[in-house]
Every structure is written in structure tokens, then in C-alpha cells.
ZADO-1210 file (C-alpha; in nm, 4 decimals, padded with zeros to 6 digits):
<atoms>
<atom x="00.0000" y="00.0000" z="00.0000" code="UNK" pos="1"/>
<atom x="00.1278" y="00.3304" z="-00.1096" code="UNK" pos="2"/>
<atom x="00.1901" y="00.6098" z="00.1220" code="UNK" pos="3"/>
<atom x="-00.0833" y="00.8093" z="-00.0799" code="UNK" pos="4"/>
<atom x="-00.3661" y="00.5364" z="-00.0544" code="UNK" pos="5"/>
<atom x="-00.2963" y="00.4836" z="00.3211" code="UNK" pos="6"/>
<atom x="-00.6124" y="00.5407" z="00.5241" code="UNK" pos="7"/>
<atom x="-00.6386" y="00.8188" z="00.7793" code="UNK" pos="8"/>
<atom x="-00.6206" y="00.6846" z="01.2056" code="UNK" pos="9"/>
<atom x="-00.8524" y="00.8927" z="01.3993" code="UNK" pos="10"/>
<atom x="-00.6447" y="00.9554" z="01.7484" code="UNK" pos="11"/>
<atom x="-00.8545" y="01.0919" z="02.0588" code="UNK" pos="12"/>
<atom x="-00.6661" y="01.2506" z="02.3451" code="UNK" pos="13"/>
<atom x="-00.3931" y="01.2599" z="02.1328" code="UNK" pos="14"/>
<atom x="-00.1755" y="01.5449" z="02.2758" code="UNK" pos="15"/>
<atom x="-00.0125" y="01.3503" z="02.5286" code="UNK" pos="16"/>
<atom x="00.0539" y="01.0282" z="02.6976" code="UNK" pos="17"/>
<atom x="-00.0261" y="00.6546" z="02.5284" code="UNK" pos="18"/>
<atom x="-00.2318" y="00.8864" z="02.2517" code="UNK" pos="19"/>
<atom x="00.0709" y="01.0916" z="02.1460" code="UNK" pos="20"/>
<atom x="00.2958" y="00.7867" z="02.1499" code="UNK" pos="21"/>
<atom x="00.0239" y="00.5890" z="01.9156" code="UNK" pos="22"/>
<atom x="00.0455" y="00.8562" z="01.6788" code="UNK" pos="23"/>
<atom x="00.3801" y="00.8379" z="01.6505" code="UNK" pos="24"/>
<atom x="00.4217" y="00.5070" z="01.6086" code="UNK" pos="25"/>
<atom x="00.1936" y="00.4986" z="01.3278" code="UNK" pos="26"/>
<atom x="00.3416" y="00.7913" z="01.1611" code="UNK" pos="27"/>
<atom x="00.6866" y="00.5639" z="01.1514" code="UNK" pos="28"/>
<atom x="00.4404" y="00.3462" z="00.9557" code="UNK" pos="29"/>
<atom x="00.4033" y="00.6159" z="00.7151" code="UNK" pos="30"/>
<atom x="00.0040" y="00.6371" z="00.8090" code="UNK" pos="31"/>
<atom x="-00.1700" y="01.0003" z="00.7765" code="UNK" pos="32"/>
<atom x="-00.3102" y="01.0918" z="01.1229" code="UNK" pos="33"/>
<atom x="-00.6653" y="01.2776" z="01.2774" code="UNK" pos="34"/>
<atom x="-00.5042" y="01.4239" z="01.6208" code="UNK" pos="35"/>
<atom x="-00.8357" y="01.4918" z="01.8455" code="UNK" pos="36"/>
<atom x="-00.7534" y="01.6664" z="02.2158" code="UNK" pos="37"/>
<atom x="-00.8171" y="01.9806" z="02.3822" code="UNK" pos="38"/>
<atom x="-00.5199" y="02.1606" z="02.3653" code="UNK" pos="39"/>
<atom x="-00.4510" y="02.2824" z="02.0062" code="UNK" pos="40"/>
<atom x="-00.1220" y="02.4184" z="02.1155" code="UNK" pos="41"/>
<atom x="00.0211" y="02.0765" z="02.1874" code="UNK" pos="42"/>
<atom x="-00.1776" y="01.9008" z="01.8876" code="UNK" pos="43"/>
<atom x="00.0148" y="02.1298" z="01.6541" code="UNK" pos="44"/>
<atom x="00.3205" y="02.0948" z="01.7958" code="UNK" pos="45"/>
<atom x="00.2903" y="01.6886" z="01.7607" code="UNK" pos="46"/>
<atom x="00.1464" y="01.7388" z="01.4171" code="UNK" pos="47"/>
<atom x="00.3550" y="01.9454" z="01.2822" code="UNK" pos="48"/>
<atom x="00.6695" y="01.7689" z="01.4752" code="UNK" pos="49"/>
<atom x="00.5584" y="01.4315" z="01.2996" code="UNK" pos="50"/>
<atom x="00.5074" y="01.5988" z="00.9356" code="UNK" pos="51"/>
<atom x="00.8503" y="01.6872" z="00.9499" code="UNK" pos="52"/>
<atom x="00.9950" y="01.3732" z="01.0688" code="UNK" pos="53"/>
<atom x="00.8040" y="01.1469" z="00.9052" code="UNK" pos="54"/>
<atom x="00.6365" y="01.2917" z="00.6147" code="UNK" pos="55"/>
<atom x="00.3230" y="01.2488" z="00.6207" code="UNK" pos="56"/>
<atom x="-00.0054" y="01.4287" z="00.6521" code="UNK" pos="57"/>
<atom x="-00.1139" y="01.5232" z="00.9614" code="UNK" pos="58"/>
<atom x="-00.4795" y="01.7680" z="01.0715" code="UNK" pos="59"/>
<atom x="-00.5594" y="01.7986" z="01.4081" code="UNK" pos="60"/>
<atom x="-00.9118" y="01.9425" z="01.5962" code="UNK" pos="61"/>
<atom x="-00.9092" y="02.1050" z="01.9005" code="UNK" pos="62"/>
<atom x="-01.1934" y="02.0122" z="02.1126" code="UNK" pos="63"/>
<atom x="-01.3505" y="01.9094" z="02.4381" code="UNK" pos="64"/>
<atom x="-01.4989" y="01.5199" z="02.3482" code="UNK" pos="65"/>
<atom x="-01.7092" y="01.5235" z="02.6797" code="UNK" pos="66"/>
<atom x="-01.9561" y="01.8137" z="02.5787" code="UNK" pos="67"/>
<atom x="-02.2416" y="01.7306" z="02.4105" code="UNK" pos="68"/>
<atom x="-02.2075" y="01.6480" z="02.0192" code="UNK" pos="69"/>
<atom x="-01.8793" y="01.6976" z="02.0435" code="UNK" pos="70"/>
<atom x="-01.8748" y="01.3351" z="01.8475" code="UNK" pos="71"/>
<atom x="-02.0593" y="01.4126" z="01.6224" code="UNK" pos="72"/>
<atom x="-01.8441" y="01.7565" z="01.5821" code="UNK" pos="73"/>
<atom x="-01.5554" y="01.5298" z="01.4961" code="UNK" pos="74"/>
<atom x="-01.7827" y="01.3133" z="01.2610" code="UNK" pos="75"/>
<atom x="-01.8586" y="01.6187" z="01.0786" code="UNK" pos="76"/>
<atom x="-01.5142" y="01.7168" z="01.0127" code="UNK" pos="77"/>
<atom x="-01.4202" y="01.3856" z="00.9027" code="UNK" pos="78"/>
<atom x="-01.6915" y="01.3849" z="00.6285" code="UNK" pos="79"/>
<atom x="-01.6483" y="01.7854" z="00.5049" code="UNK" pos="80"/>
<atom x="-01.3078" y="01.7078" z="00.4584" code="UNK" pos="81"/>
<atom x="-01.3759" y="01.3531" z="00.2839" code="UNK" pos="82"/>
<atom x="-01.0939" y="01.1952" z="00.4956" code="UNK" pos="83"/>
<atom x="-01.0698" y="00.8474" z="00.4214" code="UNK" pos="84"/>
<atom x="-01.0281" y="00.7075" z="00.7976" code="UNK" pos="85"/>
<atom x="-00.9352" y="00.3345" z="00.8494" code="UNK" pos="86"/>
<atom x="-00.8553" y="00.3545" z="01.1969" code="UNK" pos="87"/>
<atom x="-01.0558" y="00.4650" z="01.5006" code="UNK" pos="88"/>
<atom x="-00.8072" y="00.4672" z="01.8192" code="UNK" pos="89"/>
<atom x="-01.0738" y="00.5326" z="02.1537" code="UNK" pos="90"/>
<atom x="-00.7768" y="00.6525" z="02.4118" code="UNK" pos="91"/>
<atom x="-00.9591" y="00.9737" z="02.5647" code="UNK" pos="92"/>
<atom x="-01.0183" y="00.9097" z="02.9285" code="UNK" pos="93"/>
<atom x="-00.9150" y="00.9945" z="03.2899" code="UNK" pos="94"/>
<atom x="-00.9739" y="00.9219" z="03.6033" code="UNK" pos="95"/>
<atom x="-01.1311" y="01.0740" z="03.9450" code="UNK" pos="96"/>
<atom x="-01.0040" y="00.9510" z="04.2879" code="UNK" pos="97"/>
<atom x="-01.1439" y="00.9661" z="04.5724" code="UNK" pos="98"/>
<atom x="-01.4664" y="00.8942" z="04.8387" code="UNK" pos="99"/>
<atom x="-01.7414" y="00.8098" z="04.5457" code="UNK" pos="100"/>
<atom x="-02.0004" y="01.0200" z="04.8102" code="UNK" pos="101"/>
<atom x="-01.7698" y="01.3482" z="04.8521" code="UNK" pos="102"/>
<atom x="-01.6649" y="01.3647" z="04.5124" code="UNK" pos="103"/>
<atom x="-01.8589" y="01.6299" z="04.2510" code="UNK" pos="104"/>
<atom x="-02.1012" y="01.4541" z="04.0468" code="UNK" pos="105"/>
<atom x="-02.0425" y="01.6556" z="03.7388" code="UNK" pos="106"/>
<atom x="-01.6703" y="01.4637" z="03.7645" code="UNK" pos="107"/>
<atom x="-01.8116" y="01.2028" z="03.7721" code="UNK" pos="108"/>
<atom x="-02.0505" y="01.1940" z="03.5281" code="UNK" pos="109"/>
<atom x="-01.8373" y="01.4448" z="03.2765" code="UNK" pos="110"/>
<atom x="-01.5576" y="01.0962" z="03.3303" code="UNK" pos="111"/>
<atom x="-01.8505" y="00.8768" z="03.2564" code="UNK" pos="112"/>
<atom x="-01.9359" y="01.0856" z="02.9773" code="UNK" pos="113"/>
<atom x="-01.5709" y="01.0771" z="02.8227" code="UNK" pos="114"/>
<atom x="-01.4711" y="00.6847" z="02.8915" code="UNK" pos="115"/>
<atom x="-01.7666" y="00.5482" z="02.7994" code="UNK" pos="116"/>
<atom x="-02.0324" y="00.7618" z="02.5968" code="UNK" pos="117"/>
<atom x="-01.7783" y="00.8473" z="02.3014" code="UNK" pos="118"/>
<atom x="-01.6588" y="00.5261" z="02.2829" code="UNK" pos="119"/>
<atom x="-01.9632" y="00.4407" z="02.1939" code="UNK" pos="120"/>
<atom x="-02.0871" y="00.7414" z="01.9657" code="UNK" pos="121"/>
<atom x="-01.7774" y="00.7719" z="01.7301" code="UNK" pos="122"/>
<atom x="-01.7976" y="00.3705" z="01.6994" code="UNK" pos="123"/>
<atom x="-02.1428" y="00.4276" z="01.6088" code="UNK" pos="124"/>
<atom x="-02.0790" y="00.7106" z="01.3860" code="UNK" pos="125"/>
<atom x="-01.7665" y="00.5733" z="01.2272" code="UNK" pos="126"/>
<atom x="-01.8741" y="00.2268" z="01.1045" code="UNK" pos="127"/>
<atom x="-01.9844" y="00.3761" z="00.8310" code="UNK" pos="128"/>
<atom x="-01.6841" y="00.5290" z="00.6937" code="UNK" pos="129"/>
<atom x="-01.4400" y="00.2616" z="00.8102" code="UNK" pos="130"/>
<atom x="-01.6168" y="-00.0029" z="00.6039" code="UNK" pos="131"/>
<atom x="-01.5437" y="00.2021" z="00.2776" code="UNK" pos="132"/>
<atom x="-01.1958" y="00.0672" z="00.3726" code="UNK" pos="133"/>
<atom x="-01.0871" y="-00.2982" z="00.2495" code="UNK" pos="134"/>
<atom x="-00.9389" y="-00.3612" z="00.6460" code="UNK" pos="135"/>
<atom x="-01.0119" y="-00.1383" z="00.9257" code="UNK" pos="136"/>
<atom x="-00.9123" y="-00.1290" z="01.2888" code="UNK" pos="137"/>
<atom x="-01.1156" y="-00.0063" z="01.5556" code="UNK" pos="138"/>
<atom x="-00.8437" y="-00.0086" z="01.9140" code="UNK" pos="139"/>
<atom x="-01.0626" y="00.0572" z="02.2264" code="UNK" pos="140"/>
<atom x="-00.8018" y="00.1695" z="02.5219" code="UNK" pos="141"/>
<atom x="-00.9370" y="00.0333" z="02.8536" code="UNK" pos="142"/>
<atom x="-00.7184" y="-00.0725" z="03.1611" code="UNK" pos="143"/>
<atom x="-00.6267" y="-00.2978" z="03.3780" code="UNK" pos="144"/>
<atom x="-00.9084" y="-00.1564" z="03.6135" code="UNK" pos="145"/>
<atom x="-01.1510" y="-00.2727" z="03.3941" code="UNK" pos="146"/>
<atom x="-01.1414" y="-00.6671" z="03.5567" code="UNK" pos="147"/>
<atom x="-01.2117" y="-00.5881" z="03.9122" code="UNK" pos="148"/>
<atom x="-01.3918" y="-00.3410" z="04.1722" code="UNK" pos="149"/>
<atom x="-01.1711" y="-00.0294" z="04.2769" code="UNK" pos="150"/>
<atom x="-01.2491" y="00.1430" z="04.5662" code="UNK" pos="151"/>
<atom x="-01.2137" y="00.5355" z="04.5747" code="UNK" pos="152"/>
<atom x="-01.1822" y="00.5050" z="04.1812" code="UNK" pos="153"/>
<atom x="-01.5138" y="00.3017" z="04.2139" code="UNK" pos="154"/>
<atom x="-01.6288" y="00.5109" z="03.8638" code="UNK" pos="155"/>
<atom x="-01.3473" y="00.4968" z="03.6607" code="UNK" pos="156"/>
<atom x="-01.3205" y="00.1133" z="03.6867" code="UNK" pos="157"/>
<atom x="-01.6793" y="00.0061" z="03.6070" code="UNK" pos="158"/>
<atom x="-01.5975" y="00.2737" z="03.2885" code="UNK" pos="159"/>
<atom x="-01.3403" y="00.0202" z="03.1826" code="UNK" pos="160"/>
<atom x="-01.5355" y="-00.2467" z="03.2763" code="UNK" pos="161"/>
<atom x="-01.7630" y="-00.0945" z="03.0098" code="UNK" pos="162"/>
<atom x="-01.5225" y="-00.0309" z="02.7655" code="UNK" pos="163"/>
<atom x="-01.3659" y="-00.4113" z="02.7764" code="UNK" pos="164"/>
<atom x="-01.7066" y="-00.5399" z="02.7291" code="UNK" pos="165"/>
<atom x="-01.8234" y="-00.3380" z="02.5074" code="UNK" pos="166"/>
<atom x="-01.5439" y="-00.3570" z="02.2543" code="UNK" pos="167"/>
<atom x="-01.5169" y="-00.7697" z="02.2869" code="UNK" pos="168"/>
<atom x="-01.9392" y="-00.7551" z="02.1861" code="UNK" pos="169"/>
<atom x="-01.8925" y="-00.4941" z="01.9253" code="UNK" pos="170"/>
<atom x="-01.5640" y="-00.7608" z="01.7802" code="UNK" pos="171"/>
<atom x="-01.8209" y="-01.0514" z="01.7739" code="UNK" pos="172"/>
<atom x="-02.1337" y="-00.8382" z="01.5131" code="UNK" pos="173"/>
<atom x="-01.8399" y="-00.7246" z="01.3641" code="UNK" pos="174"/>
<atom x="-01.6711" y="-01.0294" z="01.2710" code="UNK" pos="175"/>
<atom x="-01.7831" y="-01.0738" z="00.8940" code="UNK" pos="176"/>
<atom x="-01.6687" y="-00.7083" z="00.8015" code="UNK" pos="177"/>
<atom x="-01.3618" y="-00.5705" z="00.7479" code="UNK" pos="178"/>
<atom x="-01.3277" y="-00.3979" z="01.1176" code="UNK" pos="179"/>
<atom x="-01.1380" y="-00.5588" z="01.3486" code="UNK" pos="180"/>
<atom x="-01.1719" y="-00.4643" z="01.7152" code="UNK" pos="181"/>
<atom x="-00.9375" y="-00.4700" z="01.9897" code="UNK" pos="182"/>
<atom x="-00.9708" y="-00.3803" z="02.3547" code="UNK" pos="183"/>
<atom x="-00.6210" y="-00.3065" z="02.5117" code="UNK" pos="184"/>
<atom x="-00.5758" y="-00.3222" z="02.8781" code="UNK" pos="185"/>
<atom x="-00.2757" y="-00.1254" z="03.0517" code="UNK" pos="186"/>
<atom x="-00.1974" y="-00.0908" z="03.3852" code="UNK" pos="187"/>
<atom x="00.0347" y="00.1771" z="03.5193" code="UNK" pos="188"/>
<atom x="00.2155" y="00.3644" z="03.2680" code="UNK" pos="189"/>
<atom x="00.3998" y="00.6533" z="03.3043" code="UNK" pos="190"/>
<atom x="00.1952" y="00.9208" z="03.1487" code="UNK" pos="191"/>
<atom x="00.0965" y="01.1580" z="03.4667" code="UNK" pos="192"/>
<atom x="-00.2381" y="00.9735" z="03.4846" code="UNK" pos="193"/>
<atom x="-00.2188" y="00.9208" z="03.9022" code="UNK" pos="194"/>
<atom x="-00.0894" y="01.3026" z="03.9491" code="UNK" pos="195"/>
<atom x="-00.4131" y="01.4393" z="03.7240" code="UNK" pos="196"/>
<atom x="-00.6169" y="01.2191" z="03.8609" code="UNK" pos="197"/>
<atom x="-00.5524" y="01.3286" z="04.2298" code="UNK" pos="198"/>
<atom x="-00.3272" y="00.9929" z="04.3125" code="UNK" pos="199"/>
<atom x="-00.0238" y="01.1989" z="04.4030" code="UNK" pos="200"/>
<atom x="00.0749" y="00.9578" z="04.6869" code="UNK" pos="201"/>
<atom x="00.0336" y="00.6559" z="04.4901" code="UNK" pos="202"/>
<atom x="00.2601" y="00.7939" z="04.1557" code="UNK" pos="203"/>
<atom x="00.5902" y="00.7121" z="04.3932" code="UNK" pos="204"/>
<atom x="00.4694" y="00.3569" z="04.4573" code="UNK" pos="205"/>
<atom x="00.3371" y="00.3111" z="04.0770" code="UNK" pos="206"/>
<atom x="00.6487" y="00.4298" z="03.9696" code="UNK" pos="207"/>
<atom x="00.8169" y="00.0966" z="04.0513" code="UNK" pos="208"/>
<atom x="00.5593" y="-00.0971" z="03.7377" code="UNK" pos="209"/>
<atom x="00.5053" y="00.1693" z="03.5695" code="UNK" pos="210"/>
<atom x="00.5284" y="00.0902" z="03.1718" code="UNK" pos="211"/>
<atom x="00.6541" y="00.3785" z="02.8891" code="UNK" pos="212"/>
<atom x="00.4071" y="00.5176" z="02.6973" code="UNK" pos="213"/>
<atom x="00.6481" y="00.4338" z="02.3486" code="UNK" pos="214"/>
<atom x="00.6729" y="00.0815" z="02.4963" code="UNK" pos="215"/>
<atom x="00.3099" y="00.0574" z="02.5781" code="UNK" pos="216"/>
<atom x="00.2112" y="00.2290" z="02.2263" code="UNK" pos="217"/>
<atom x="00.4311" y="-00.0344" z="02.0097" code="UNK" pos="218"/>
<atom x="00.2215" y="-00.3059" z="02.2254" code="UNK" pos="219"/>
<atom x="-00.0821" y="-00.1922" z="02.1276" code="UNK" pos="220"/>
<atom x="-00.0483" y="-00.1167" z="01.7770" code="UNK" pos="221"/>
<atom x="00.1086" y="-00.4617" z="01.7430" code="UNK" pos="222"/>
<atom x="-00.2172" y="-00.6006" z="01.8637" code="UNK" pos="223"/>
<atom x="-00.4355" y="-00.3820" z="01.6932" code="UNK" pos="224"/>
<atom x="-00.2405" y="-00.4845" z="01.3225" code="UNK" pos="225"/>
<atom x="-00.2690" y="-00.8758" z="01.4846" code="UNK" pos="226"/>
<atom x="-00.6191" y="-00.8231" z="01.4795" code="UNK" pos="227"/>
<atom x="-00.6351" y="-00.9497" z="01.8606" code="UNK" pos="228"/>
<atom x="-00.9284" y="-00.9421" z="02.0890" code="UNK" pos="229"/>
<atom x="-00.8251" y="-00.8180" z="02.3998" code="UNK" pos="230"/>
<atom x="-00.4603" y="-00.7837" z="02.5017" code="UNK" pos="231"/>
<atom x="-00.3204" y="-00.7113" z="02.8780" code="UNK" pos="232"/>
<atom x="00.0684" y="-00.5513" z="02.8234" code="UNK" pos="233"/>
<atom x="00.3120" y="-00.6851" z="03.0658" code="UNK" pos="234"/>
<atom x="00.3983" y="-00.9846" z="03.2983" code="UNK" pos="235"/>
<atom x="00.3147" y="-00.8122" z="03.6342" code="UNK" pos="236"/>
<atom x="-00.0512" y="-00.7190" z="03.4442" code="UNK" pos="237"/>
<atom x="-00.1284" y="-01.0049" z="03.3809" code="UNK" pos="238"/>
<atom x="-00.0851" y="-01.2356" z="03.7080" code="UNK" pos="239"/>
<atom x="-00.2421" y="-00.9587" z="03.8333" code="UNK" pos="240"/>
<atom x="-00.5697" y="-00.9638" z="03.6177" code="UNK" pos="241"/>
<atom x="-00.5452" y="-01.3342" z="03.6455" code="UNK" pos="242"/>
<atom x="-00.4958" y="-01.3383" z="04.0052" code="UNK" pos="243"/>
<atom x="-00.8324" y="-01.1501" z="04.0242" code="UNK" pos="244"/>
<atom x="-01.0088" y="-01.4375" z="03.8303" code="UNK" pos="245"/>
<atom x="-00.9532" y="-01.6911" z="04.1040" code="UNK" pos="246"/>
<atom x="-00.9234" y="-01.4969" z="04.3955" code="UNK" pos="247"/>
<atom x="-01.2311" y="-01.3883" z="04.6397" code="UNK" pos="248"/>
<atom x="-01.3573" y="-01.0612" z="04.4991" code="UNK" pos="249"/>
<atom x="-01.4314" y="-00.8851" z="04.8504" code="UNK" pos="250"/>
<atom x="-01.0228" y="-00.9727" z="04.9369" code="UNK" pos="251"/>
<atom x="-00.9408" y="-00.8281" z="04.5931" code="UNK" pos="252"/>
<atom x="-01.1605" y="-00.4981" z="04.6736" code="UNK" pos="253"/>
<atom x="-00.9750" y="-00.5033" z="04.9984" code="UNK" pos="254"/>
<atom x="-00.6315" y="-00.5449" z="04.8511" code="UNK" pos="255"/>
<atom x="-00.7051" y="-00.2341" z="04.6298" code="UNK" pos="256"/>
<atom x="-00.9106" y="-00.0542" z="04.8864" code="UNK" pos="257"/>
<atom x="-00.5132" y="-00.0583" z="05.0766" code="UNK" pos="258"/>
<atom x="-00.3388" y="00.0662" z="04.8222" code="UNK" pos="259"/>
<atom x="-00.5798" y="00.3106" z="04.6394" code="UNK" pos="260"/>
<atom x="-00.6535" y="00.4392" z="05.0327" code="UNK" pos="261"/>
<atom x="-00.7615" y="00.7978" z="05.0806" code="UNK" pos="262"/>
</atoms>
């Protein structure tokens, strides 16, 4: 495939972290890129950072995904500009920490709204366009919190709970087509996620497992191109996910409840 007929990969919260480090990794590829964040400053500095490395073309839109129609905002653009997108890469999200009772509702919900609701809406909306394309990838970016409870992030785990579900029922109807979906489940990495999200006193202890967001990246797009179903990046991950498979949920909970403490 020619640089030229390469399909376009729609990036959300691309400015930074495992986003930013996608796009670059598929801009070594030589794929065109949709950057999608808030911050136009920093999506213009990546864009115009990987158009000069790599070559290829780059358009970014600055916008906030959790107000409303903000998807279909970014499905607009898409079609006005006729780009031909064969990826969709769901990695907008963030958490909130803290006593589910004494934290603001409009956090929560306005989290809710990001991790889960778009997800689902520019899936929706972008089927369409992404089976013009002869192989498309939808990658869903959950976490490791999506396979158990976690106290004082009690929201943000059932959202990737939601997410991991979601994407492995969406893979099934979409089977027959030429979309393949792929949930990929992180745990720590090293993108500033605990500090933003209020987890301050938990960034020195995540620091020891914490993964790099290049490392992570090259993970996922592997698995995305692999056309896997759900993949869980590193050794410590996964005895962890597994270990919450087969251990008592309620000492799990408590387990987390000690670490993710208030």
C-alpha cells in the first residue's frame, strides 16, 4: 500500500501520553493521522513535529470530546473534509479519585461521559466510513481496572469495565466485516495519569511498574495490526488480572481498597 492510498487513524486525546505515542508510532508506519484533544497548542506541535519527521499528513481538531455532540463535531469534520479514515483509536479518558459520596457529580458523570459515551458514539458514527476501507481497525483503550472493583476510583473502573465489554461484543457483530476490534488493557504507565487524577501519593509507589508510553504504544499497535481481541501488556498485568479471576472478589476490593486508600 502506497503512502498516498494509506487510510487516515482517527487519534482521541492525542496530545499527550499513550495517545501521542500511538500517533507516533503509526506515523513511523508512514500512516496520515486525525489528532483529536483539547489543547490545540500541543496538537500542533505533535502534528507538525511528525510531518517533518516522518512525512506524512497530519490535521488535528481542538476540542472538548465530553460536551455534548462533540462526536458528532468530529464526525462532521471527518466527512467535510472527505478523509478516508481506516482507523478509530478510543484513548480519551481519565480518572477521578477519591470517596465516590464526597466527590462532585459533574466529575463524575463528565468521566462517565468521556470513557464510555464516546466510545460508543464515534464507533457508532464511524462504522460507516471505516467499512469504505478494504481492512479497518477499531483499538478501544481500557485498563487494567476494567477486571475488578476499585475502591475510591469506584467510577473509573466500572468505565473500563464498560469499555472491555463493550469492545469484545462490538468484535463478535463485527466479525464478517472488514473492522477488526481490539480492547487493550494497561496498567500503570507513566503518562501523569495518578498526578491528574488526584493519586499523588500513589505515583511514587506506581512508579516501581510503571510501563513507557512508546513501549506501551508499540504493544498496542502490534495487537491492533494482529487483529487481537483483547490484550493485557506486561507480565506483572497479567498475574495480576489473572490473580483476580480466582481470587475472592471482597479480598481483591480489599487489597485495592489498601493501596488506592484515601
Amino acid at each position: 500500500m502506497s503512502e498516498k492510498t494509506k487510510p487516515y487513524a482517527l487519534i482521541t486525546g492525542a496530545s499527550k501520553g499513550i495517545g501521542k505515542s500511538i500517533a507516533n508510532e503509526l506515523a513511523k508506519q508512514g500512516y496520515p493521522l486525525l489528532l483529536v484533544a483539547r489543547s490545540e497548542e500541543e496538537l500542533k506541535a505533535l502534528a507538525d513535529a511528525l510531518q517533518t519527521k516522518y512525512g506524512i499528513n497530519t490535521a488535528i481538531l481542538s476540542i472538548d470530546l465530553s460536551t455534548n455532540d462533540a462526536s458528532h463535531k468530529v464526525t462532521d469534520w471527518i466527512k467535510t473534509n472527505n478523509y478516508p479514515v481506516g482507523f478509530l483509536i478510543n484513548n480519551a479518558g481519565y480518572g477521578v479519585w477519591g470517596d465516590f459520596s464526597k466527590s462532585p457529580l459533574s466529575d463524575q458523570l463528565g468521566m462517565m461521559q468521556l470513557n464510555m459515551n464516546v466510545v460508543v458514539e464515534l464507533s457508532h458514527l464511524l462504522v460507516p466510513i471505516l467499512s469504505q476501507q478494504k481492512q479497518a481497525y477499531i483499538l478501544n483503550i481500557s485498563s487494567t481496572a476494567a477486571y475488578q472493583a476499585v475502591p475510591t476510583l469506584a467510577v473509573y473502573s466500572a468505565t473500563k469495565a464498560f469499555v472491555l465489554s463493550f469492545t469484545r461484543a462490538l468484535r463478535f457483530e463485527l466479525a464478517k466485516t472488514s473492522i477488526s476490534v481490539t480492547c487493550f488493557s494497561p496498567g500503570p504507565v507513566d503518562t501523569g495519569f495518578a498526578s491528574r487524577a488526584g493519586l499523588d501519593a500513589l505515583s511514587k509507589m506506581a512508579q516501581k511498574f510503571n510501563m513507557q508510553p512508546d513501549e506501551v504504544a508499540k504493544m498496542a499497535v502490534k495487537a491492533m495490526f494482529n487483529k487481537k481481541s483483547e490484550v493485557i501488556p506486561g507480565f506483572t498485568n497479567i498475574i495480576s488480572v489473572y490473580a483476580n479471576r480466582i481470587l475472592p472478589k471482597g479480598f481483591i476490593e480489599k487489597m485495592a481498597a489498601g493501596i488506592y486508600k484515601i
